[in-house]
N, C-alpha and C positions, 0 to 999 in steps of 0.2 A: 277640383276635379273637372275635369274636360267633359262637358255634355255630350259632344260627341263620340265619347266611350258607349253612349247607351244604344246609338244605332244597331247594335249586333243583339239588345233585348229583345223578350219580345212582352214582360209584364213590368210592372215597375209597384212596390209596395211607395204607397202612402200614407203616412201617418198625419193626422189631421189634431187639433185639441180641441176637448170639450171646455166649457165655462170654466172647470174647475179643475183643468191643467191637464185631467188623464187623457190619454192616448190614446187613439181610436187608428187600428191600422184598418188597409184595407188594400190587397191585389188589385192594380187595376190593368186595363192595356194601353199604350199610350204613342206616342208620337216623336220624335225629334224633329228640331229644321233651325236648321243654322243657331244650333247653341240652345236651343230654349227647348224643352219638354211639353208635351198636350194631352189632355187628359178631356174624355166627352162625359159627361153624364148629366144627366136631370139636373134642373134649375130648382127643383126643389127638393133634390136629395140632405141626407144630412151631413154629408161629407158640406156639400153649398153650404148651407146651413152656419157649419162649425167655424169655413173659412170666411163667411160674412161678419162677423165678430174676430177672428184670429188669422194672417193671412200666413202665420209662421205653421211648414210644414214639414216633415224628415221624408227624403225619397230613400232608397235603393233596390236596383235591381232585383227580381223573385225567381220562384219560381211560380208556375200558376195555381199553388194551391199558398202560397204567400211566404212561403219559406225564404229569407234574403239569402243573398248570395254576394255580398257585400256586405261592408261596414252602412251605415244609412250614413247619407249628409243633410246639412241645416240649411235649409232654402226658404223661400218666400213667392207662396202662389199670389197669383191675379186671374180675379174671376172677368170672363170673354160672355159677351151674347155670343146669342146662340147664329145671328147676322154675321 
């Protein structure tokens, strides 16, 4: 899928994994630029948390109360200071 489909978003659901495989979604707002999606939140959230152990995570587009609006795809975050 082409990242730049998601510019016309305005929430994008993530799915994160716990230790023990379940799935933890969560709405969030996010970003596009040139191909790559961005996501802010606390350094010591547990969303951080779960991708410091796991960096495999499912996107797709929501609505703002988390409902997708797409099928989800298999992606792979990288955690950014906050610099």
């Amino acid at each position: 899928m082409d990242l730049s489909d998601y510019k016309r978003e305005k929430y994008l659901s993530l799915t994160t994994f716990r230790a023990d495989g379940s799935a933890v979604t969560t709405p969030v707002w996010f970003a596009e630029d040139d191909g790559a999606l961005f996501v802010c939140t606390d350094g010591d959230s547990h969303k951080v948390r779960r991708l410091q152990r796991n960096r495999a995570v499912e996107i797709t587009p929501c609505s703002l109360s988390g409902t997708p609006t797409r099928a989800p795809i298999a992606a792979t975050a990288s955690l950014l200071s906050a610099a």
